[in-house]
N, C-alpha and C positions, 0 to 999 in steps of 0.2 A: 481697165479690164485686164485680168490675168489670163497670163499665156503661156497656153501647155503644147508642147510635143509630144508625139508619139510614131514609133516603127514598128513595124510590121506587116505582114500578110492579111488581103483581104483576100477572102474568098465568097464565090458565088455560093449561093445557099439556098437549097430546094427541097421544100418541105412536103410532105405527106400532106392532102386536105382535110381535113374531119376526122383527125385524129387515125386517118388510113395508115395500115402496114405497108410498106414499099411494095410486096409482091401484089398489094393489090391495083396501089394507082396507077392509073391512067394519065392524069399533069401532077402538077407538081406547083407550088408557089414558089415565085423569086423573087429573092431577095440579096444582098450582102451583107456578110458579118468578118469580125477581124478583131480579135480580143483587145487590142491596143484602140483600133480605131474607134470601137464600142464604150473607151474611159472618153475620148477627146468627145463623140458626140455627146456623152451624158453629159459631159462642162458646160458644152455650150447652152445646154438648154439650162444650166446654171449661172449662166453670163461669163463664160470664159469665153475668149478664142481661143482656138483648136488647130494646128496643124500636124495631118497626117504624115508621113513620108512612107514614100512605098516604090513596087514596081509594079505597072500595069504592063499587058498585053499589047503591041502598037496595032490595036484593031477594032473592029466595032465593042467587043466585048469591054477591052480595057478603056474606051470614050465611056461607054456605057457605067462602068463603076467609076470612071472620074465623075462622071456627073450625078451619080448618085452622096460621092462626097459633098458636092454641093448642094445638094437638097438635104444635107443634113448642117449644113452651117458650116461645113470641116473645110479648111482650107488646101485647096489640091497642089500649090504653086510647087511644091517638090515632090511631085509626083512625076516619075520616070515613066517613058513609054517605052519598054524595050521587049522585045520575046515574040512569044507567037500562042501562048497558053494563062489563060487565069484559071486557079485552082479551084477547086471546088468541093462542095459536100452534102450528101444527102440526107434527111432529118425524117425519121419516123418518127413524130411524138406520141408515146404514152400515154397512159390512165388509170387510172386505179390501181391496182396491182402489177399491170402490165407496164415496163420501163421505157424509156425513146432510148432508140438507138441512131447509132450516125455512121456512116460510112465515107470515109477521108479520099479525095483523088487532087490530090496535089500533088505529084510526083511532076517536075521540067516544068514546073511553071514559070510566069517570068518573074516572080520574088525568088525563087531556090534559085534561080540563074542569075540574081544580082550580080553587079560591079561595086565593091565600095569604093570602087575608085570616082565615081560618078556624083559621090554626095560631099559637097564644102559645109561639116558640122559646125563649125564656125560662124559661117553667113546665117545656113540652116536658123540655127539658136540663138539669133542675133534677139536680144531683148524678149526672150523665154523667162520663164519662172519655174518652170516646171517640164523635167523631161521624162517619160515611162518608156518602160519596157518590159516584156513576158520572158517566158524559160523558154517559149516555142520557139519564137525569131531564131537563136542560135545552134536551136535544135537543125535546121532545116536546110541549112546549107553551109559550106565553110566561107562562102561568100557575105552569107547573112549574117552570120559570125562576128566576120572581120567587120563588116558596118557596123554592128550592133557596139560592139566597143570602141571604135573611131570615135563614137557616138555620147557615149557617158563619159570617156579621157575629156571631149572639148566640153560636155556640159560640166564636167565637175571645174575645168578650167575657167569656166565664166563663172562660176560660183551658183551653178542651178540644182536646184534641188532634184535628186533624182530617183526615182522609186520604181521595183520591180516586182509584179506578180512569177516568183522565179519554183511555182508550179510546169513539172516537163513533162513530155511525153514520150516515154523509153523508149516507143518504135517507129520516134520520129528519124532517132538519133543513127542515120545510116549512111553519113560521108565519111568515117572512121575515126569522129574522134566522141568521148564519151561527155555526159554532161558533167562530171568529174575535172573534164578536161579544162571546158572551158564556163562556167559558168560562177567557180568562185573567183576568177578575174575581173567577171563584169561586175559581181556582186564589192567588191572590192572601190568601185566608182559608184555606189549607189548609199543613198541616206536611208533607206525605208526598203524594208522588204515585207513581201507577203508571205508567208512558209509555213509549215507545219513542222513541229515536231522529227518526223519520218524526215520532211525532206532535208533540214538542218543533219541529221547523221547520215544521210545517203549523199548528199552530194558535198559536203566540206569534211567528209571524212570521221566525224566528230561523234563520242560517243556516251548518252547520258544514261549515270548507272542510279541513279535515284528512283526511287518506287514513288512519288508524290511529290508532282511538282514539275515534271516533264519539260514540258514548254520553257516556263521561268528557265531551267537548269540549260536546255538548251540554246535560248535567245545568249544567257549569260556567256555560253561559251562562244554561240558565234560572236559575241560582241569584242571577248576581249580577243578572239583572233583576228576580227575583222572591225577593227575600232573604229573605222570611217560609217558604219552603220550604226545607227543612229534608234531606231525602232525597229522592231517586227510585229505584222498584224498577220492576225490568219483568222478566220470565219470557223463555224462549225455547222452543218446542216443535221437534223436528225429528219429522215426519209420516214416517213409512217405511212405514205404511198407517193405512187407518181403524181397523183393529184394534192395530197394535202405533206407540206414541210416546216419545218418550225425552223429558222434563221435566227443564229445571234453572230460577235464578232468581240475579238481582246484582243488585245496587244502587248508589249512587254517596251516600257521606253525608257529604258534602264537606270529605273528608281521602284515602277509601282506597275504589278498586273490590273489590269483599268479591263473590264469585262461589262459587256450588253447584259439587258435580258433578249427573251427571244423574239422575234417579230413571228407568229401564227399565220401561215398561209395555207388558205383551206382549200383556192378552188384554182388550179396551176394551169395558167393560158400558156406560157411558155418559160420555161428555166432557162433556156439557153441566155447568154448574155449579164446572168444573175452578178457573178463576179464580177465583172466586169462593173454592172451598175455598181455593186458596193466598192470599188475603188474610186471612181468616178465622184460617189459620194464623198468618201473618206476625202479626197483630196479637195474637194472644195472645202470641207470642216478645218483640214490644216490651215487651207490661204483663206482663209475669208473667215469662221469661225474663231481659227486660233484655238482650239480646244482639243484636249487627246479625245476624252470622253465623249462627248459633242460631235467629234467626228466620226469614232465609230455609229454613234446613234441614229447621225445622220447617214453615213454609207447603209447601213441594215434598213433602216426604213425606203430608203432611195434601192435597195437589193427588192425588197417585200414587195412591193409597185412595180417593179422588171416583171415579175413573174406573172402578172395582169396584162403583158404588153405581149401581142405577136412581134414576132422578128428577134432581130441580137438586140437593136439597137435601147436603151430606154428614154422614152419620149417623155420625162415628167417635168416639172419647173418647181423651182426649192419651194412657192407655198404647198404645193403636192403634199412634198415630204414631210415640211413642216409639221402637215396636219397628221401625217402617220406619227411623226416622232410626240405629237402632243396628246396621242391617242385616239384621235378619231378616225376609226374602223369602217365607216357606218357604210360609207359605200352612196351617200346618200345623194339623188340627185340634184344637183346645179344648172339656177334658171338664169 
């Protein structure tokens, strides 16, 4: 059974009912979501083990999302209890024309208030395969920071593969240092990145002057500046409403641009978590597949099926995907 890590922030997550504006509702559904913990549970329902690491709240709430990690198969064993706040966010979903929106309160939660002094990466990754990380984690605190690299030095030291959705969010970024700052050092410990174009000349500084061919030109550069990375994937959405998006996904793995077609998604239960599933995907096509192509096919189709699923989390199992990846759409019922 292959065994993934992952860091990051969980937060509580309370969504609008019946597609309500915020100013309308009245409750709200709860749930938890956590862009990291969101790859480890798609694994498991892929047959990986999964260990989260994180900070809860020492109180009912933080019991409460440990155990929600366990109703997802995710193992809590390095799960801190330390603080007095879990972060949270509120989810208007969208339709048709009109888009979801979210509104972020994680400010003194008890992941921004980590210790990295608190986590042994070593023991932690003891017989891992695989360890992920986001642009966010680092964004969030200079605590979170400093763990988040503790964290790829000992994985890269055991020899584990390490891969980063290193997608940030500019107004996360408010302990004083930039993502500039810290974020081509962690990329620096990692095999496999997620990144666009944009984000390769914003955050490593780097700057591609070719009219055709973008991407390629700039995996090529971060490659040869950052020779320990190995690939870069990035997805591409085209939005034709909140309800209906067309998903594919390519990569550059520094020989051949390997490109999807698109996976057709015409009726959107929920997007949140979509990424997420297509990494979730992708990395079981690396360890278990073994194929570039394969994997992305398989992340975009395991993405397509998120967007069917309320919540972050996606609930599917590889014949799911299988069946999307081999084209059946149909929807059709199963007795």
């Amino acid at each position: 059974m292959p065994k993934i890590v992952t860091f990051g922030e969980v937060l509580l997550r309370l969504s609008t009912p019946n597609f309500q504006k915020l100013e309308q509702a009245t409750s709200f559904n709860a749930t938890f979501g956590g862009t990291e913990m969101n790859v480890g549970a798609s694994l498991v329902k892929f047959g990986f083990e999964a260990t989260h690491v994180t900070a809860f709240p020492n109180n009912l709430m933080g019991q409460k999302a440990k155990s929600f990690l366990r109703f997802l198969g995710v193992n809590d064993a390095h799960v801190i209890l330390e603080g007095e706040r879990l972060g949270s966010f509120f989810l208007e979903t969208g339709a048709v024309m009109r888009a979801s929106q979210i509104v972020y309160d994680r400010a003194d939660s008890a992941f921004a208030n980590i210790n990295p002094e608190h986590f042994d990466w070593e023991k932690i990754l003891e017989g891992a395969d695989w360890f992920h990380w986001c642009g966010i984690t680092p964004a969030i605190s200079e605590g979170a920071a400093k763990a988040c690299l503790d964290a790829v030095k000992a994985a890269k030291k055991l020899g584990i593969t390490v891969s980063s959705d290193i997608y940030y969010r500019s107004n996360l970024w408010k302990y004083g240092k930039t993502p500039q700052e810290i974020l081509p050092e962690l990329a620096f410990y990692s095999d496999i990145i997620l990144a666009s174009r944009k984000n390769i000349e914003e955050i490593f500084g780097l700057q591609v002057s070719v009219e055709k061919g973008k991407f390629v030109e700039a995996c090529k550069m971060l490659m040869e500046a950052y020779p320990t990375i190995k690939k870069v994937i990035d997805t591409d959405r085209i939005q034709v409403s909140a309800s209906h998006n067309q998903y594919s996904a390519k990569m550059w793995n520094g020989e051949e641009l390997i490109e999807t077609g698109y996976q057709d998604i015409t009726h959107i239960v929920d997007r949140i978590g979509t990424g997420d599933a297509f990494l979730g995907g992708f990395i079981y096509g690396q360890v278990v597949l073994k194929d570039d192509l394969k994997s992305l096919q398989f992340g975009t189709a395991a993405a397509a099926l998120k967007h069917t699923i309320e919540g972050d989390q996606n609930l599917v199992t590889v014949p799911e995907v299988e069946a999307v990846m081999g084209g059946d759409k149909s929807g059709r019922l199963r007795r």
